[in-house]
N, C-alpha and C positions, 0 to 999 in steps of 0.2 A: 378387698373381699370383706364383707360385712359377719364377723363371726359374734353368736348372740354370745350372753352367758355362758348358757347351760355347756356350750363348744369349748369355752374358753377354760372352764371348771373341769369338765374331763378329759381337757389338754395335760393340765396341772397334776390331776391323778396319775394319769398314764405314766407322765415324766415320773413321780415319784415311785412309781411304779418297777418303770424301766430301769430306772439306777441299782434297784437290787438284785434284778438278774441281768445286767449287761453282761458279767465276765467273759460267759461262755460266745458271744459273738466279736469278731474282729471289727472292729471303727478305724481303722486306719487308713487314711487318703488312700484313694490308687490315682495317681496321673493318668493325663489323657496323651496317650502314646500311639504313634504311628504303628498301625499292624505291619508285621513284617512277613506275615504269610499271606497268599494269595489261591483264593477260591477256584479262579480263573487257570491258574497253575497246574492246575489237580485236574482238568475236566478228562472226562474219559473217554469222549468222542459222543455224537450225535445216537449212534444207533448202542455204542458200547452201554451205554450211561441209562439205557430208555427203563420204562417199570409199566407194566399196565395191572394196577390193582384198582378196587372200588368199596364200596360200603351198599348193604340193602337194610334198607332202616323201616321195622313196622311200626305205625303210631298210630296210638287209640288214644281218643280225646272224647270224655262223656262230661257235658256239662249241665246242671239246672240252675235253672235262674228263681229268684226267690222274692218275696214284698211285692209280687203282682206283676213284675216284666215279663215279657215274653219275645221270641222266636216269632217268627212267622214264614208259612207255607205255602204256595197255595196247590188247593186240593179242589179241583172239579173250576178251575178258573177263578178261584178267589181266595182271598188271603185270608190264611187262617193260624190263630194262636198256637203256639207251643210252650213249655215251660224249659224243655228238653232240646238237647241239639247234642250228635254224635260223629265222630267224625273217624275213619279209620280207612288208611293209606298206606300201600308201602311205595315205599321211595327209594332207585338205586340208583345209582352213579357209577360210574365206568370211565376212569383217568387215565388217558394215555399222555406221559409227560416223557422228553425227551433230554438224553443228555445232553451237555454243552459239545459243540466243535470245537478243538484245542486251537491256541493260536492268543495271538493278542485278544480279537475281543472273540466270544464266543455265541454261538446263537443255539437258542432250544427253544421248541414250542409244546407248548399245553392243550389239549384237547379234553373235555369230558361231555359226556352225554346225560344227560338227568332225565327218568324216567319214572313215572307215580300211576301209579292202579289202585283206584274207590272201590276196597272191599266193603265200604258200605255205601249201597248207593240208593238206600228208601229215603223218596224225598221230603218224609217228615222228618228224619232222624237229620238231614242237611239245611235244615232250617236259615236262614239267613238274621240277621241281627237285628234287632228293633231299637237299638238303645239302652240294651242293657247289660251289657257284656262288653267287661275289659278288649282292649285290642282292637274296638271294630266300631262304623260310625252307623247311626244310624239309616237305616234303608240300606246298608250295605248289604252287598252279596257276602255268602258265605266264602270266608278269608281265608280254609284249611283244605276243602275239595275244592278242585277245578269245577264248576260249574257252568250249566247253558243257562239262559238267559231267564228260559221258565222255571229254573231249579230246579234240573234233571241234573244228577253229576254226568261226568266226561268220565267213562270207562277209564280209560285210560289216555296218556299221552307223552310226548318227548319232547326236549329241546336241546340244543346245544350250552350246556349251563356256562362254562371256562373253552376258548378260542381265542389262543393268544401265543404270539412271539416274544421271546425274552433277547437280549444284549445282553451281555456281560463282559467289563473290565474289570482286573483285578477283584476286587467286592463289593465291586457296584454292580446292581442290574436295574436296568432299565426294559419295562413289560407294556405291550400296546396291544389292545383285543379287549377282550372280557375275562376277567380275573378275581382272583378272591383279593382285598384288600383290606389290613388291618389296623385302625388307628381309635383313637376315643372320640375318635367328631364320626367318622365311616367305618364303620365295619359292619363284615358280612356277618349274615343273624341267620344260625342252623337251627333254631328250635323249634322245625316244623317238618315233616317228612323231606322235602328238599331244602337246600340252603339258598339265601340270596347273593348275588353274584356282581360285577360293575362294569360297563365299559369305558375305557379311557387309556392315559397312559400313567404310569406309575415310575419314579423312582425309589431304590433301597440302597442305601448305602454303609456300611461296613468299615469305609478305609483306617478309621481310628478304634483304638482299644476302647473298649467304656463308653462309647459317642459313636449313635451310629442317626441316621436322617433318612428322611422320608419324604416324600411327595406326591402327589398324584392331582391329574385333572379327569373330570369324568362329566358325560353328558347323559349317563344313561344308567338302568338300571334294572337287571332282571330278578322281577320278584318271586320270593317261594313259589305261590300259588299260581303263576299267570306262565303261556305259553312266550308271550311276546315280549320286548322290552317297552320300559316307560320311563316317562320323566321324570324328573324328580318331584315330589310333594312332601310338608312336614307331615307328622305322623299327626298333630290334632288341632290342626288347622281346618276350620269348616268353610273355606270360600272356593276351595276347588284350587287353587294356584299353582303354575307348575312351572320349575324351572327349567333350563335347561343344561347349565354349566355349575359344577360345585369344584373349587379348587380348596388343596387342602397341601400345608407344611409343619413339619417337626419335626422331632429330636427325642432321642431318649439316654439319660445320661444317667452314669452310675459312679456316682463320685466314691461309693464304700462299698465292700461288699455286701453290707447289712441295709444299702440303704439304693433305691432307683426312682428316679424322676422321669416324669415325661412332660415336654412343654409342644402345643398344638396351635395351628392358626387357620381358620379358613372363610372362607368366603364361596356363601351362596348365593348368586346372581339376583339381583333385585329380592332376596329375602332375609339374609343376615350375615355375620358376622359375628363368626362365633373362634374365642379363644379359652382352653383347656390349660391346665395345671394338676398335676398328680402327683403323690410321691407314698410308695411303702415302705418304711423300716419295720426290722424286725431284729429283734435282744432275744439273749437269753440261749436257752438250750427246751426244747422241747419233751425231752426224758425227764427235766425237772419244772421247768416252766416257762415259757415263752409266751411273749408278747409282739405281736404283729398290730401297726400301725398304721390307716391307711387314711390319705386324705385325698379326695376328687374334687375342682372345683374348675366352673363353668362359667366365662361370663358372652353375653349374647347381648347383640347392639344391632336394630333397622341397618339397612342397607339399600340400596339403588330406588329403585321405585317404590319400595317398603309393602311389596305384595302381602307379606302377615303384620301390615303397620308398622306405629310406635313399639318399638323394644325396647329395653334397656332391664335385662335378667341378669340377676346373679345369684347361684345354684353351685351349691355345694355339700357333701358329705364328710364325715369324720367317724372311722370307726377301728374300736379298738378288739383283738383280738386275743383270748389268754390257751397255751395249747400247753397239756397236762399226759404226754405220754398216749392213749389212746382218744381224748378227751380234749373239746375246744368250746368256749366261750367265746360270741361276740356281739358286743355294743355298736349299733350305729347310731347316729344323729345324721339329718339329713333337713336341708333349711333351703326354701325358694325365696330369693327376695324380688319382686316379681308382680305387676299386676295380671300378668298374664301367665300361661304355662312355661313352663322351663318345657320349651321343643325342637325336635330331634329331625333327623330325616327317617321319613318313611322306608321300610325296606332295608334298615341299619338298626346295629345295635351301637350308634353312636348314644350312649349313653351309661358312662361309667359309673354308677352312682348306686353309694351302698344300698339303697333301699328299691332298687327299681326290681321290682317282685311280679307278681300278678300284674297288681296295679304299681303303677312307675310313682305315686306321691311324689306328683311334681306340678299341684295345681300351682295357682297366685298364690304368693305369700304363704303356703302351707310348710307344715315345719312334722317333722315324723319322726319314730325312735323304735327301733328295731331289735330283737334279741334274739339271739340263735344259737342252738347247742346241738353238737355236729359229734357223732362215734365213729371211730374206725376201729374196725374189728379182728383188723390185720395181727394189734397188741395181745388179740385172746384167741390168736392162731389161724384166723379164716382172713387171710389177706382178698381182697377186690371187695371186700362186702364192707359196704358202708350207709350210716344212719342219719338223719338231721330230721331238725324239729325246727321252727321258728313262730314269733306273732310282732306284727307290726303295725304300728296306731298309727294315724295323720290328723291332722287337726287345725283350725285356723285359717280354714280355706278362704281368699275375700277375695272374689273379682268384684267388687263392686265400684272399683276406682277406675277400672278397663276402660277406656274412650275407644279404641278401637273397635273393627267389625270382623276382626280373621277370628276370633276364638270367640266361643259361644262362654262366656264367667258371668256376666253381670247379675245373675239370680243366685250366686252363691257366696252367701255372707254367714259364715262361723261354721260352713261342711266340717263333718269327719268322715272316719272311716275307719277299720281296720280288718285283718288280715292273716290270718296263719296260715300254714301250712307243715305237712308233714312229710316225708321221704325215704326211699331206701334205694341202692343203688349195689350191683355187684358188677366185675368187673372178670372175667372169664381168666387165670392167668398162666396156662398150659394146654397145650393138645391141639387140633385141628381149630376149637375156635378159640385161640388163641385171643384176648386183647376185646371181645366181646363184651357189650357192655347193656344189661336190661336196669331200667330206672322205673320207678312208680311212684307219683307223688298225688299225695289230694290234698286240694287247698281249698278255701272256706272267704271268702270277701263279704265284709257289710258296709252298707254306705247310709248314710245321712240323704236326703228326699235330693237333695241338688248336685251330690258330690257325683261325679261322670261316668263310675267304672260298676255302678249298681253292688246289687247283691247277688253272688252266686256261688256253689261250690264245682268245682272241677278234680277229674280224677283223670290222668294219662299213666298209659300203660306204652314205655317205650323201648324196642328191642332195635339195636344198632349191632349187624354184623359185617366184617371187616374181609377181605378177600383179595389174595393174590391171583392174578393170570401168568404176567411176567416179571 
């Protein structure tokens, strides 16, 4: 891993840092010990075991675009500007999960239904993307409402989100269907009225104290916004390429209590070859002062037919965290070594990395530094309600070394950018809506003439509530 300076300078701080408030965390090994309970042991039967609860989630997303991009509509058969695009959805989901059969190995399965209604559906306010707006490629359809082809939205619609059978041994399960699946190369991404989902089959494994392991192979992929499944693609890649197979292995190991690692390996079929490393420690005591430490790093290598080309990325994060009783500071550094983008799979939040915001600052060679100052209001008696602020630069953008043809860089030599946002969040913690949760954040992006993510501010208004049946 290539760490510059400036990484290696607020390595050094941290450490000296750290040394004056350890006392208060334990640093003592813990071995990696055989579990001697069993999950499998405990099932309560098939029908005993079962739950049917859901979530209905409204989300309002207003965004304008700024420095002259625009939206586009069209109106009387032709396409037409916008600066504006609106988007508001609600989204619910309906889980029936089943308990385990007792016995040696035991079987349950997963059902949920996912279901979204376009409470706005004026087809200027559904504008579709021109190029200038994080998230989305250009000529895309709009990414947030289900839309018809002329950019009318779809009233409404359903799918089967989660269908799937689970096995269980002792603490292992093994799941084959469509399922939610969580790792730093694959994971499903809820930040939109519905969440995205995977088919394939998965193992999780438990059997060890402190060491547990993961795997899964997947061929498919159901997105937020789309009724059907699709193949896989990176998230910004412009050749169209699709996979069909993504395999994925790891571990996550806690050798202290103060300290967890996770190590990742996978392989996407003619497109790359990607291995992960993570680890958070955290010192100290947080009534006087604590220190949380985290570092994510990435490295990504061509593979089979080399459908997004030559690779050879190496992408990492380092940020340090100081928390003061009601009160958190944090520093990231975030560094692409990379002619090309540090990229991801689409329809995943495969991408642990302190800075991935709005925009994800993960051109060629770009290097970012983030700062965030976070309240919880719990300390001055209103627990669920909570505040953050942040602003975050990028800099040093250069595809200009790019030879390849999957990623559009080569006109971006010394881009910036940068980035704030602001936020509040409460969290309901009694009574009928128990666990409820409304967020509202407005964020602000400005880019440099070539840097990919434009200029724009966004404001989401997001209300998540939670519901028992069974």
């Amino acid at each position: 891993m290539k760490l510059s300076s400036t990484a290696i300078l607020a390595l050094a701080i941290s450490s000296i840092t750290a040394t004056a408030y350890a006392e208060s965390q334990s640093q003592e090994y813990t071995p990696v010990t055989v579990n001697t309970s069993s999950a499998q042991a405990d099932a309560t039967g098939f029908l005993e075991g079962s739950t049917i609860k859901g979530t209905t989630r409204n989300w309002y997303a207003n965004e304008q675009l700024k420095r002259g991009s625009t939206f586009t509509y069209r109106k009387d058969g032709v396409a037409t500007p916008t600066d504006r695009r609106i988007n508001w959805v609600q989204g619910t989901i309906v889980n029936f999960s089943s308990g385990f059969t007792q016995g040696t190995v035991g079987v349950s399965t997963e059902l949920a239904v996912y279901n979204a209604v376009a409470l706005d559906r004026d087809r200027k306010d559904l504008a579709s993307n021109n190029g200038g707006a994080p998230g989305s490629r250009p000529g895309a359809g709009n990414n947030r409402t289900l839309t018809t082809e002329g950019g009318d939205a779809q009233g409404q619609w359903s799918k089967l989100g989660l269908a799937n059978v689970k096995f269980r041994v002792s603490n292992t399960t093994l799941t084959a269907g469509r399922q939610n699946f969580s790792t730093p190369i694959v994971d499903n991404i809820g930040n939109r009225p519905l969440p995205s989902s995977f088919q394939g089959v998965s193992l999780h494994s438990e059997e060890l104290n402190n060491l547990s392991f993961d795997a899964g192979t997947f061929d498919r992929v159901s997105p937020r916004t789309e009724e059907s499944l699709s193949k896989f693609r990176s998230e910004y890649t412009n050749n169209g390429a699709e996979t069909d197979h993504v395999n994925i292995v790891g571990l996550n190991y806690q050798p202290l209590k103060s300290l967890k690692t996770s190590l990742y390996a996978s392989q996407v079929e003619d497109f790359w070859n990607q291995y992960y490393f993570g680890a958070t420690h955290e010192l100290g005591d947080s009534s006087v002062l604590s220190l949380t430490t985290g570092l994510n790093y990435y490295k990504t290598v061509d593979a089979g037919k080399k459908e997004m080309g030559e690779i050879d990325n190496d992408t990492y994060s380092l940020s340090f965290g100081l928390t003061h009783q009601a009160h958190s500071l944090t520093f990231s550094y975030q560094e692409v070594n990379g002619n090309e983008y540090f990229d991801y799979l689409h329809e995943t939040n495969g991408i642990y990395l302190a800075n991935s915001l709005l925009s994800d600052f993960n051109g060629p060679n770009e290097k970012s530094f983030q700062i965030a100052y976070g309240l919880n209001m719990a300390e001055y008696g209103v627990p669920g309600l909570k505040f953050n602020i942040y602003q975050a630069r990028g800099w040093g953008i250069d595809g200009t070394h790019y030879t390849g043809t999957a990623y559009d860089v080569r006109n971006m030599d010394g881009e910036h950018h940068y980035e704030y946002g602001i936020g509040s969040s409460y969290a309901v913690q009694s009574g009928p809506l128990k666990a409820t949760t409304i967020r509202a954040t407005y964020t602000t992006h400005r880019a440099s003439e070539n840097q990919a993510d434009g200029s724009i501010n966004e404001f989401r208004l997001v209300t998540t509530i939670p519901f028992n049946i069974l």
